[in-house]
N, C-alpha and C positions, 0 to 999 in steps of 0.2 A: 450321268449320261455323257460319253464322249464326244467333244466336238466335231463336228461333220459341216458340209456346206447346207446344213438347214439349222433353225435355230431351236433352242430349249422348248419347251411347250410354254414355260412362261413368256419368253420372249415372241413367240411364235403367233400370241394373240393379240399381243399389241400392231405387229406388222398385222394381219389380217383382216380390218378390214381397208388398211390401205389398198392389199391385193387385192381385195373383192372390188375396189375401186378401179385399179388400173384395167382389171379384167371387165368390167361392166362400159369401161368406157374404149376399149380394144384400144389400148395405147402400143401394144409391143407393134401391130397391125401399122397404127397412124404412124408409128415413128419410120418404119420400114418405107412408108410411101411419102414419108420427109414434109409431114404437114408440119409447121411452121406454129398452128395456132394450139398444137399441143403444150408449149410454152408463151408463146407472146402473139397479141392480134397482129402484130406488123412483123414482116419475114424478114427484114433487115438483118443479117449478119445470123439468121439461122438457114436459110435454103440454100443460102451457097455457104453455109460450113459445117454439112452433113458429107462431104465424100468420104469420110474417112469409114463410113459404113462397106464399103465397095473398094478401095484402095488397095485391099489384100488381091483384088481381081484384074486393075486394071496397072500395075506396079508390073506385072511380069513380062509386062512389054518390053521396060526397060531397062531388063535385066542383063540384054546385050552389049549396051553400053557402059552399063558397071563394072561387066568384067572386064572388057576391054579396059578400063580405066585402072583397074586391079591390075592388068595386065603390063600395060605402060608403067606405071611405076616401078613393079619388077627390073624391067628395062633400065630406068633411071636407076638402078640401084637404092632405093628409097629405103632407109632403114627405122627412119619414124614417120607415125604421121601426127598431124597436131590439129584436132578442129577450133577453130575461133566462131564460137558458137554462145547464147545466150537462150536463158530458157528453154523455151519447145524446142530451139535445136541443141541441145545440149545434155538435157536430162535423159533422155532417151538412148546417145550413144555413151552415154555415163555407166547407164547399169549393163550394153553391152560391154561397155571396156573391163567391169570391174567381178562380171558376170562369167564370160567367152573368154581362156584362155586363148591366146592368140596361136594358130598354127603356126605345124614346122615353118620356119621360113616367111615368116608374117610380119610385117612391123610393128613394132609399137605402135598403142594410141594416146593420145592424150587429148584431154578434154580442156582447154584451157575457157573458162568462162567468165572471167573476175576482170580488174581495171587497178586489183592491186599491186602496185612494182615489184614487191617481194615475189610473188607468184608468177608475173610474168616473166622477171629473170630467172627463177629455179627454172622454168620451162627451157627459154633458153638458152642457158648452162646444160640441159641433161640433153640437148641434139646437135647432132650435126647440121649446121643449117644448107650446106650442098648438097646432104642427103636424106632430107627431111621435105615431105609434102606438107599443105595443110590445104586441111578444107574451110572454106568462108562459108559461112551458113547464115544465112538470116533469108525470115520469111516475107518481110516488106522490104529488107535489102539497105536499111539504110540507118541500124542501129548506133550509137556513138559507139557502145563497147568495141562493137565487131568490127568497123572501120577503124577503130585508134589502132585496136590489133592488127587488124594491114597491115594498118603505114609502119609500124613498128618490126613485122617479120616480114615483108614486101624490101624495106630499108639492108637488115640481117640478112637476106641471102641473095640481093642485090651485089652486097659488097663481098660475099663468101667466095673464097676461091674455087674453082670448078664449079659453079652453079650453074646448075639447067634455067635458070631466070623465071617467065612467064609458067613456062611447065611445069613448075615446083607447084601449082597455087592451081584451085580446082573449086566453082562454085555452085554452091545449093542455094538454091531459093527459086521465088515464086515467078511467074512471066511476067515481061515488061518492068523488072525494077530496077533504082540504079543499079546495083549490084550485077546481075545482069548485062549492066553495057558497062559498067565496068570492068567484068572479068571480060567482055568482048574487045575494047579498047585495049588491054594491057596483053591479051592476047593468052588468056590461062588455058592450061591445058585441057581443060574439060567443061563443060558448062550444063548443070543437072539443072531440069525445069518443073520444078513439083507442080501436082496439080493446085489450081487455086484454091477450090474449097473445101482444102481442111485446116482447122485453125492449128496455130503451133503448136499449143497443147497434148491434140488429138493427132500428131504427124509424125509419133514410133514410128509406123508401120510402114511410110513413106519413104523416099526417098533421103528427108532428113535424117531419120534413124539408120534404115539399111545401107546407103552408100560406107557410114564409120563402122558399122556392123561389118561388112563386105572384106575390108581390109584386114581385118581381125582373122579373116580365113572363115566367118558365119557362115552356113550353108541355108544361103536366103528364102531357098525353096523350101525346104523342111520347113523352116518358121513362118511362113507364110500360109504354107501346106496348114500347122496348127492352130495360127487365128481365121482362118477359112473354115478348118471344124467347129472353132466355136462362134464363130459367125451365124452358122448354117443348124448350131441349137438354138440361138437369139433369135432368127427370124423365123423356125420352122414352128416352136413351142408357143402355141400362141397363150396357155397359161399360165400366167406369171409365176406361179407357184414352182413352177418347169424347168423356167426359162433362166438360166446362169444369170446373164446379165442382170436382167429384168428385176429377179429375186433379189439380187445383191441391192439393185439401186431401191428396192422399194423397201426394204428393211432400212436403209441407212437413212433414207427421207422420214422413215413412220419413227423410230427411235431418236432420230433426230429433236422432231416434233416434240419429245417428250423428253427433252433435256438429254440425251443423251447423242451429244451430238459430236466429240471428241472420237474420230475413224482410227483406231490405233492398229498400226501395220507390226505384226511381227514375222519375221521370215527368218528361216535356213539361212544359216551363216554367209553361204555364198552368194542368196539370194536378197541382203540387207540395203542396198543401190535402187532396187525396187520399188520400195518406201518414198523415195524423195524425189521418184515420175509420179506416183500415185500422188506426192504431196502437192504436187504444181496445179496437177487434174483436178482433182477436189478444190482444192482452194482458189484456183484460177476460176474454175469454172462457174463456182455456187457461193462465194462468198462476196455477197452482194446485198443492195437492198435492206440491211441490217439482220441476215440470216447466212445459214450455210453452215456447211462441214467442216470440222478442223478437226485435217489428216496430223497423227501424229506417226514420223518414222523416225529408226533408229534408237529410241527411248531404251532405256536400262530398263530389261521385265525384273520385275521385282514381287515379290509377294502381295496376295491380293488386298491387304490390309493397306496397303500407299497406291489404291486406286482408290477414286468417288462414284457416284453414283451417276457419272458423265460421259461415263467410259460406253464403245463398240468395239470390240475385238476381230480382228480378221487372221487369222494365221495362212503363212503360205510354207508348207511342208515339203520339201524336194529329197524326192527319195535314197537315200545312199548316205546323206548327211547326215553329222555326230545331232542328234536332235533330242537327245534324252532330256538334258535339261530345258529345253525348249518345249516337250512334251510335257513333262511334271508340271513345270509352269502353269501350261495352258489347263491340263487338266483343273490344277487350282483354283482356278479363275472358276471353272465351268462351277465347280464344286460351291463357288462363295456365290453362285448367282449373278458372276457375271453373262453379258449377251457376247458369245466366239460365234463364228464360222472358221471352219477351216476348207480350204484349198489343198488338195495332193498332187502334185507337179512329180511327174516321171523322171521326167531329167530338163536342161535347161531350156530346150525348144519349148515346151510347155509354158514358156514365158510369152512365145507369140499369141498364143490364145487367153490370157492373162491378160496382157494387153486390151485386148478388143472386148473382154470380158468389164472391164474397169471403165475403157470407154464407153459401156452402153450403159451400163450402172448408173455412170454421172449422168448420162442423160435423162436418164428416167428417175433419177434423185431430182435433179433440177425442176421435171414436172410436179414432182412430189411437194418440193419448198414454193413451186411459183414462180420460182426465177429463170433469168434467161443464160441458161448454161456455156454458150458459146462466144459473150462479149467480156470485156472487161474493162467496166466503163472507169475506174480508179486509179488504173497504170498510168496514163499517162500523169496525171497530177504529181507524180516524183520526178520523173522526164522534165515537165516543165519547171519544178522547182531547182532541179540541177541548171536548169539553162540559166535560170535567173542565177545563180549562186555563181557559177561560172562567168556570167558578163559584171556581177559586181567584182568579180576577181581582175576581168581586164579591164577594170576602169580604174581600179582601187588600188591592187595587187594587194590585195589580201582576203584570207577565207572568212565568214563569222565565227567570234570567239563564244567557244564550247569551254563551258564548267568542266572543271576534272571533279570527279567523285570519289574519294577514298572506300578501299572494300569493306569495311564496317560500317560508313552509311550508306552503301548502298545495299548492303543485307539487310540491314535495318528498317529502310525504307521499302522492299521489296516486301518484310512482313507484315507491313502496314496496308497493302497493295494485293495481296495473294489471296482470293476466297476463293469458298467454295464452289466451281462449278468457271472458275475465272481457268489462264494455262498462260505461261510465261513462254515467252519466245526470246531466243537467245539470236544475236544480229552479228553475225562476226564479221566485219569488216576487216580481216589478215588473213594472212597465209597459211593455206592449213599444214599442219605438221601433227604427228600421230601426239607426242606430248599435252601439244594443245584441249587434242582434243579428247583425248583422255581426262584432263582437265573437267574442259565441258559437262561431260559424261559423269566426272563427280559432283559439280553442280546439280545438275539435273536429278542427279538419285536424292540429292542431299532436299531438292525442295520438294523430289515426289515424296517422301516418306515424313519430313515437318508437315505440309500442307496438302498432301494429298492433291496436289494439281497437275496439269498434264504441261510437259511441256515439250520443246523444237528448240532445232538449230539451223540454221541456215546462215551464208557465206552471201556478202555483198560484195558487189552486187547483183547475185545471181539470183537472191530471193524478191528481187525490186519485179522480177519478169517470172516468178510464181506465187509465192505465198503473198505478196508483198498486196494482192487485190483483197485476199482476206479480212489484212491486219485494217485497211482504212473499210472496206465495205461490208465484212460481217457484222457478225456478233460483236457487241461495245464488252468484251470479254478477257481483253488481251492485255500481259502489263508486258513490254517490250525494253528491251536491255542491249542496249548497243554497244559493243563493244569496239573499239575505232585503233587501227595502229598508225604508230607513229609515222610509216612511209618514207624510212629513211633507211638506206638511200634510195632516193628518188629515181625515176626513169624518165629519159624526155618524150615525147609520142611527136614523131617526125610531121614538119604541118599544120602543127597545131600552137596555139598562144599558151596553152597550161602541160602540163605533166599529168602519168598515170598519178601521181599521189595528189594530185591538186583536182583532178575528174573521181577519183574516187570517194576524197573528205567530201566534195562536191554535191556525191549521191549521196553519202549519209548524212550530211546535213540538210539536202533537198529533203528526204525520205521523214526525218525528222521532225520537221515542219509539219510535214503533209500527215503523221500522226497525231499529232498535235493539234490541228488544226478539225482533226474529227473527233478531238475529245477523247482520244487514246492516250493510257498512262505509258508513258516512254523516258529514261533513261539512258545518259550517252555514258560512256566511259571510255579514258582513252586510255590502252595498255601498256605504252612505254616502250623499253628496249626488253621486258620481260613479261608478253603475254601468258604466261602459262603461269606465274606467280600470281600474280591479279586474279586469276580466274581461281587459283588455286585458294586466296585468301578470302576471296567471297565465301565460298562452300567452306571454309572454316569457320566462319563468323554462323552461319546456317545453323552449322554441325554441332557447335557451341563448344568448339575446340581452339577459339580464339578467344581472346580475351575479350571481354564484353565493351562496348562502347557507349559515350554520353548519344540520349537520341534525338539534341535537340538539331544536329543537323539533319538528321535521316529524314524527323520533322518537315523542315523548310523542302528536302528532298523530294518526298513526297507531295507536298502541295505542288509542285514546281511538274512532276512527271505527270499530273490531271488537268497542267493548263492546255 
């Protein structure tokens, strides 16, 4: 049977009678009219962070003021722009950047969302800072990341020659935050006021998303035009069987349920940025209470024999691209009895309604699991353990000492740590470069195909404000491998008592903790002057193309990554 957006007939019964349930109890109805007790008895942090239901509608208002702001920069001669963004504001204009080629005469974007010095100078080094905008993004306005990143390119085109000053600099986020009076005080050029109640997560379609979309040359109407059509299936279909969203959330909640609860995102080469919005949503959203989803994107597809029986398949097909071996794959899969959907996307616009499609999913997954899809009550516990790590540094001046782990024990110790139905998360705390992650990439095939587990990559610390609610409030499922660079050389963050390399070991060692401390197996390692070797000689030791190693360290290892 070909994969289509409905599932095998064997998979098709397991979801039914969750759908006879959603249908029996008019959920797609109750959600549309933002009752609250569809998930939790108390509306706290659900009734005012449903607008994102409606956001496609009430967004076109102001869209005068974004072209205008498109427009001015023209003016200024702006040849980059650069968002200092985190999480929800970030993931969203990630997969337009890498998505949207930029029109004729468009500027670059860049996404900068990390706190590591290497990264923030490659940025940079690649702009003009007199002719280079950025947007400040943050939804409470008063993130560390996004503030260190101020003071750091606030500082750079301060002292640039020819700089248009305050006018360079243009803020998003929510009303009344500092952020807010501070772009009013410093006198920025623009000041976007997103509506309140949509959580960061849920805020593509918003002004977060579309203003870095805007600059790209997006034409915001057409995508907005597309998640309005699939809006208006979500609310009109009232049986779930019907209903895009609905159908998607209530299979990934009932498969869930039954172990199989690893969402593996495959998509069209252009459209692979996709996966790691989808990864935030799911995992932000539902990995709580010791249950939830874990979105897997970007993963090497590999033959159906290096999946388990943990696996959901979703394919997103985009018409015009090389897809063949993306095609034989998937067929594969269907063939071994794996559970696919697929998705057919016409061209890229069809990502607006993809969007809105995944956000109602989640929502209605979330019913499915119990939980309350829209808080995230475990984020901040890395937050605070940064601050603590951070004030023992200005008392102390120094970080806490992290074991280095040589790459044979920590293969070793990972085989001891890796089961069935378990998925290894890779923490990369550096700079990404294509080598690296190439690298990664051979990790990852090397432990799908030994141990048959799923696993992720994510960049710190960008994953601390998506997946990062997962790894402490799901599933006790997760062996996690941090990898930490060296941070040399250093950057100073204008303002401040520490540096980006002393706020970033900060978070991975805060993050660290806060694993640990929920009985999660975790592993730090630090890369050196040669991360892509390290990574490189894990996956040999895997591969069994390394020479073999005594395992009484891996031993101690092991014990050490379960306290």
């Amino acid at each position: 049977m070909p994969p289509s957006d409905k599932l095998s007939p064997l998979f098709r019964a397991t979801a039914q009678p969750v759908v006879d349930a959603l249908n029996r109890n008019q959920v797609i109805e109750r959600l549309w009219s933002k009752d609250h007790r569809l998930w939790k008895p108390d509306p706290k942090e659900i009734t005012d962070r449903l607008g994102w239901l409606t956001v496609q509608e009430q967004i076109r208002e102001q869209l005068g003021q974004l072209q205008r702001c498109v427009s001015a920069a023209k003016e200024l001669k702006i040849k980059d722009v650069v968002l200092l963004g985190m999480g929800g504001s970030s993931l969203g204009p990630e997969v337009f950047r890498t998505t949207f080629q930029p029109q004729k005469g468009a500027p670059r974007l860049w996404v900068l969302d990390s706190t590591i010095p290497g990264w923030v100078r490659q940025v940079a080094k690649a702009i003009s800072p007199a002719r280079t905008l950025f947007l400040v993004a943050s939804k409470s306005g008063g993130t560390i990341e996004v503030m260190s990143l101020f003071a750091h390119f606030w500082k750079l085109v301060t002292n640039a020659k020819g700089n248009q000053g305050a006018k360079q600099f243009v803020a998003i986020t929510d009303p009344g935050t500092g952020l807010e009076k501070m772009a009013k005080d410093y006198g920025f050029g623009e000041i976007f006021s997103n509506p309140a109640d949509i959580g960061g997560r849920y805020s593509v379609l918003s002004l977060f998303g579309l203003v870095p979309a805007a600059f790209l040359g997006v034409n915001i109407s057409r995508l907005l035009d597309r998640a309005a059509g699939m809006a208006e299936r979500c609310r009109l279909e009232q049986d779930v069987q019907a209903n895009p969203g609905a159908y998607l959330g209530a299979v990934m909640g009932s498969l869930a349920k039954t172990g199989r609860d690893k969402v593996t995102v495959i998509a069209s080469p252009s459209l692979t940025t996709f996966g790691l919005w989808v990864e935030q949503l799911l995992a932000e959203s539902t990995g709580k209470e010791g249950t939830g989803l874990i979105p897997i994107a970007q993963e090497p597809v590999l033959k159906p024999n290096a999946y388990g029986a943990d696996r959901f398949f979703v394919y997103l097909k985009l018409k015009g691209e090389k897809n063949a071996a993306l095609d034989q794959a998937v067929q594969a899969l269907v063939k071994a009895k794996q559970p696919v959907l697929q998705f057919n996307l016409r061209d890229h616009y069809d990502l607006g309604a993809e969007f809105f499609r995944w956000e109602f999913a989640t929502a209605v997954a979330g019913h499915v699991l119990g939980i309350h899809p829209f808080d995230q009550p475990n984020v901040q516990e890395s937050k605070d353990n940064t601050s603590r790590v951070l004030d023992t540094f200005q008392s102390t001046g120094r970080l806490p000492t992290q074991s280095n782990h040589q790459p044979k024990e920590v293969a070793n110790a990972l085989s001891g740590l890796l089961q069935p139905g378990s998925y290894l998360s890779v923490l990369g705390y550096t700079t990404p470069t294509r080598p690296l992650e190439a690298a990664v990439g051979r990790l990852r095939r090397a432990l799908m195909s030994k141990y048959r587990v799923a696993t992720t990559f994510g960049y710190g610390p960008r994953y601390l404000h998506s997946t990062g609610q997962l790894h402490k409030g799901g599933p006790n499922t997760g062996v996690f491998l941090e990898l930490v660079d060296h941070m040399a050389p250093d950057l100073p963050i204008p303002g401040r008592p520490f540096s980006f390399g002393t706020l970033a070991n900060a978070q991975a060692s805060g993050d660290l903790e806060s694993l640990r401390t929920h009985h999660r197996q975790a592993i730090r390692v630090q890369l050196g002057r040669n991360p892509v070797a390290v990574v490189n000689a894990i996956a040999a030791v895997v591969t069994g193309t390394a020479a073999p190693s005594r395992r009484t360290g891996s031993k101690k290892l092991r014990r050490k990554a379960r306290r």
